[in-house]
C-alpha positions in Angstrom: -9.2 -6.6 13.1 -8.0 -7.2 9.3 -4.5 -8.3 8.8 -2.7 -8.5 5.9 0.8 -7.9 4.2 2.5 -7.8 0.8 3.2 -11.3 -1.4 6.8 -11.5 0.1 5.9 -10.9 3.5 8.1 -8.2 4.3 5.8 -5.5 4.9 2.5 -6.2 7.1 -0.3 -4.4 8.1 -3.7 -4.1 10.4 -6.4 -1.9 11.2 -9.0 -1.9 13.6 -11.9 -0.5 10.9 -13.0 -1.0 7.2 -14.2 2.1 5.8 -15.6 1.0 2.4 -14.5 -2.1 0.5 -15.5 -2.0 -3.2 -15.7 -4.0 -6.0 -14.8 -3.0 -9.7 -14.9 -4.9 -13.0 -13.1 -2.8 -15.4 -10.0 -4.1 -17.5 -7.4 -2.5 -15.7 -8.6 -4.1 -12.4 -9.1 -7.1 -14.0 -5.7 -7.3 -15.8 -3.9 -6.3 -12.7 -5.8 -8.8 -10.2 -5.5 -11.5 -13.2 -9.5 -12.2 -12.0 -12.7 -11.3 -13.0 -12.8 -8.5 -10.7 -11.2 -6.4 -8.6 -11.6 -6.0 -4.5 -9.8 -2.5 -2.7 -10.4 -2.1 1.0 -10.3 1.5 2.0 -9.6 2.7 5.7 -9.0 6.1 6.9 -5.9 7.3 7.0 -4.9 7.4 10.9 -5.8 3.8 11.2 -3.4 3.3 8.4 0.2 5.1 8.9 1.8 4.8 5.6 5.8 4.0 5.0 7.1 6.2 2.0 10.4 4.8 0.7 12.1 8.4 -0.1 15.1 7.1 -1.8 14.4 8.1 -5.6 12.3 10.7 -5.0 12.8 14.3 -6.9 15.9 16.5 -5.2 12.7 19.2 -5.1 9.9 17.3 -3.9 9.8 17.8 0.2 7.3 15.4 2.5 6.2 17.1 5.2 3.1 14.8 6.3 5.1 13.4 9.6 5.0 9.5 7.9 8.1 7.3 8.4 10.1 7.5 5.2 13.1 4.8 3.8 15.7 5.6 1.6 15.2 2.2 0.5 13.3 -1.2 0.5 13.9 -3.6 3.3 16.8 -5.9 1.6 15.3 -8.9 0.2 11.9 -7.5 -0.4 12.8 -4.8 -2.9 10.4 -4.6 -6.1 11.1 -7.2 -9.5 
């Protein structure tokens, strides 16, 4: 089991399975990590139920994909 959440703490995860986990050196992984490298861990997605915050999507743009969706960010853990 791998566990993990976001810096804050407000939003956590786990899944059962690792997919792929891969390794990339480029600049923009490297910028955005502030490390020599990057590390993404891939799972599939049923392991993985995603939580789309809806609240400033496009009027015309409909989800349909059955995943919970949030008008907004749980208060105290919204984006800088």
């Amino acid at each position: 089991m791998v566990e993990g959440s976001c810096l804050r703490g407000g939003i956590a995860f786990e899944v059962d399975e690792v997919a792929m986990i891969s390794v990339c050196h480029c600049s923009l992984c490297r910028k955005s990590r502030g490390s020599a490298f990057g590390t993404t861990a891939s799972v599939r997605a049923p392991a993985f139920p995603l939580h789309i915050f809806v609240g400033s999507r496009a009027p015309w743009w409909e989800i349909t994909d059955g995943a919970p969706q949030f008008e907004e960010w749980v208060p105290g853990y919204e984006p800088e």
